[in-house]
PAZAPA-4460 file (N, C-alpha, C; in steps of 0.05 Angstrom, whole numbers, plus 32768, in hexadecimal, padded with zeros to 4 digits):
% residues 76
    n_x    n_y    n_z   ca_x   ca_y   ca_z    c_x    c_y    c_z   seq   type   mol
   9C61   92CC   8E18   9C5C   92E5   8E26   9C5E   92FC   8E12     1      X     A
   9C4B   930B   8E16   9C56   932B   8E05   9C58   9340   8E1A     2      X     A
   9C68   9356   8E05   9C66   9368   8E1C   9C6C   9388   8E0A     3      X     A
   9C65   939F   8E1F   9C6A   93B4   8E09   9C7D   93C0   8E0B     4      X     A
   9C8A   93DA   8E0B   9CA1   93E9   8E11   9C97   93FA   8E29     5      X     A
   9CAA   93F3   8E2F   9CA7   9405   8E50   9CA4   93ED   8E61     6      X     A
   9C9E   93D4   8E61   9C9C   93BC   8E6D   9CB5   93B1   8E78     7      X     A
   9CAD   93A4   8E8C   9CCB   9393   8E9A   9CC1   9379   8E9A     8      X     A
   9CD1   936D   8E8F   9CC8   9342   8E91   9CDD   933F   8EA5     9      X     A
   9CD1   9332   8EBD   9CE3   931B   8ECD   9CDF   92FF   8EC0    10      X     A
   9D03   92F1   8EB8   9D02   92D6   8EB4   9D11   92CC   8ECF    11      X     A
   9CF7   92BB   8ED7   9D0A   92AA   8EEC   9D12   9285   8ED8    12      X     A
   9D2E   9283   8EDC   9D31   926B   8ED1   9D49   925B   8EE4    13      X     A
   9D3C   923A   8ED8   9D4C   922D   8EED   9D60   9212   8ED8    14      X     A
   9D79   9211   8EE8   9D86   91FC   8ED8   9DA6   91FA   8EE3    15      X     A
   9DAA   91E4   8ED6   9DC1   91D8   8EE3   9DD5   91E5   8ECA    16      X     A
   9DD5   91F1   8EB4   9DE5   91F8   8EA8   9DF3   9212   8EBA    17      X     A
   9E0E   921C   8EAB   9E1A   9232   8EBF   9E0E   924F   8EB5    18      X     A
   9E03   924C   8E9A   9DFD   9266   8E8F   9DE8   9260   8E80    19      X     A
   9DDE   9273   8E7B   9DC5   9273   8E67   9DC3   9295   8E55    20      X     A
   9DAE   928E   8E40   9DA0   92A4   8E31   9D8C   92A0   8E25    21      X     A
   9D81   92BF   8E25   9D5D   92BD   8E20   9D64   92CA   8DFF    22      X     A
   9D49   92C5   8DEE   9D49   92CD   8DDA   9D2F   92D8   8DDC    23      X     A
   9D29   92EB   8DCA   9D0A   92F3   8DC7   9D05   92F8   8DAC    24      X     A
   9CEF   92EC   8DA2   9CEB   92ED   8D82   9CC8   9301   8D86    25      X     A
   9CCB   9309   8D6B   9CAD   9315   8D67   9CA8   92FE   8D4B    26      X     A
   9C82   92FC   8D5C   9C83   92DF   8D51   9C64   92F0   8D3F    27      X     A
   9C63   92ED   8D2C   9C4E   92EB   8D13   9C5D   92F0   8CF9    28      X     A
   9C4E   92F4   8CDC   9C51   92E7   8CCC   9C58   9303   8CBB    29      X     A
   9C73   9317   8CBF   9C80   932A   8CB5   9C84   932E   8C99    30      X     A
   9C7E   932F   8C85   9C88   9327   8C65   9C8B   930E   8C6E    31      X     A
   9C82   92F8   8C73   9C84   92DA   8C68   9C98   92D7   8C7A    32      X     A
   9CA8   92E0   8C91   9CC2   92D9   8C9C   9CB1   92C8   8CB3    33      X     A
   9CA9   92CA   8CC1   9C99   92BF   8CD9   9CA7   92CB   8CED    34      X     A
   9CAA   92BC   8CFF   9CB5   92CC   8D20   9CD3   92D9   8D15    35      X     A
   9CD9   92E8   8D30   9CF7   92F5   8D1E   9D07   92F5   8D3B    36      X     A
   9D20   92EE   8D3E   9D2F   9300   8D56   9D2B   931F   8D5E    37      X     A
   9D29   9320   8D69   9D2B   9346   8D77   9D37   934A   8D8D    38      X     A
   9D42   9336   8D96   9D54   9335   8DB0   9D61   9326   8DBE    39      X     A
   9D7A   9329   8DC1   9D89   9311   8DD3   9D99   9319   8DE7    40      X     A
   9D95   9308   8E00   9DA3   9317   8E1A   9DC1   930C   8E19    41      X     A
   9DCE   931A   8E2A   9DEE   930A   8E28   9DED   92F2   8E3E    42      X     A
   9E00   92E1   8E38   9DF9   92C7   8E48   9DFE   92CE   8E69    43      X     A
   9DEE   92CF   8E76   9DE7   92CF   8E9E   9DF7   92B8   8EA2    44      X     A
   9DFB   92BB   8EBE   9DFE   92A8   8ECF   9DEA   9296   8EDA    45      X     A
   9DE4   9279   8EE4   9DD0   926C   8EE1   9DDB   9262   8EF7    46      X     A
   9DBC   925A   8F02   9DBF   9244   8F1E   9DAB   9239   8F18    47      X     A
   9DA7   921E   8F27   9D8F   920C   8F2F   9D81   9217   8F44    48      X     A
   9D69   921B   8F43   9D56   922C   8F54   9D44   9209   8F6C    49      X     A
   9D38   9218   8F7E   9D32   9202   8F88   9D1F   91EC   8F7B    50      X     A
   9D11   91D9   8F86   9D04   91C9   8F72   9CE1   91DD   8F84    51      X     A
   9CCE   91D7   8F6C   9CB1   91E1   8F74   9CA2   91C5   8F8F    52      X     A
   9C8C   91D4   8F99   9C7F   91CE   8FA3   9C64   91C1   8F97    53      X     A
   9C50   91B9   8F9F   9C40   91B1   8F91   9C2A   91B1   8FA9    54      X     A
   9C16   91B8   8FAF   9BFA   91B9   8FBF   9BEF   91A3   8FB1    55      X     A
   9BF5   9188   8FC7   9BD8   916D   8FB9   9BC0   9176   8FB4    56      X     A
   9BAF   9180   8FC6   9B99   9182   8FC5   9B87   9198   8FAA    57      X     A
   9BA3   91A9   8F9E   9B95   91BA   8F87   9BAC   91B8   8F6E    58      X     A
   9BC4   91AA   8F79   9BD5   91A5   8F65   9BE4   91BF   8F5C    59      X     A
   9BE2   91D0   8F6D   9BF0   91ED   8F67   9C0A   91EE   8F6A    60      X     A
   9C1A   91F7   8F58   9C30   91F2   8F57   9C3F   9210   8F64    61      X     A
   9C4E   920B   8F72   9C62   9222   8F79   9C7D   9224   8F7F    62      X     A
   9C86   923C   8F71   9CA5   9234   8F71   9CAE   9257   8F78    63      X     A
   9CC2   9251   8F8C   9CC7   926F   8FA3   9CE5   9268   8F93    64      X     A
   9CEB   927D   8F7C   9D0D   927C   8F6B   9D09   929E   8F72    65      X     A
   9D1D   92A1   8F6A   9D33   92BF   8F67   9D34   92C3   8F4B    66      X     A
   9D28   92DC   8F43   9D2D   92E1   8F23   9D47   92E0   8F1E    67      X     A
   9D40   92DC   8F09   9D5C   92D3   8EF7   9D69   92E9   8EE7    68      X     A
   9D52   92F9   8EDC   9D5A   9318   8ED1   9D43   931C   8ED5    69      X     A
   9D47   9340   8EC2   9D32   934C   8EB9   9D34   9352   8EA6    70      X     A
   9D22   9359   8E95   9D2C   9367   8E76   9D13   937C   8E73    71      X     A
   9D20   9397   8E6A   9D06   93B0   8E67   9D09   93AA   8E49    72      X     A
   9CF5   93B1   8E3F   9CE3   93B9   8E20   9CEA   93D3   8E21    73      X     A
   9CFC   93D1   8E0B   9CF8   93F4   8DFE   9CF5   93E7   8DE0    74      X     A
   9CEE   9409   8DD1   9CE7   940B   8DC2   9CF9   93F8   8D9E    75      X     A
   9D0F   93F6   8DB4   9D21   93E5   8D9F   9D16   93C6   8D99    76      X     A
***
């Protein structure tokens, strides 16, 4: 995903661990470094979200979860 400043990302995530954390790297080829960290959230609280649905007939997958956070893009 990219995104610019002034942007809000919803992560919805699901799992049996109690906590989790997101990282976000900027990914191309900086002086030879390649992707880099630029961000790390503090560890959330986590739940197992329900399991998805699946439509036979088109194989569409859907899954009705509760975001998990949000994170805005600023300029940092």
């Amino acid at each position: 995903m990219s995104a610019r400043v002034g942007d809000s990302i919803t992560l919805y995530v699901s799992t049996s661990a109690p906590a989790f954390r997101v990282e976000a790297y900027r990914m191309g080829w900086y002086q030879g470094l390649g992707g880099r960290l630029v961000w790390r959230s503090p560890e959330m609280p986590a739940t197992a979200q329900p399991a998805p649905t699946i439509a036979a007939p088109t194989r569409t997958v859907t899954a009705v979860w509760e975001p998990s956070m949000r994170v805005h893009v600023s300029k940092d």
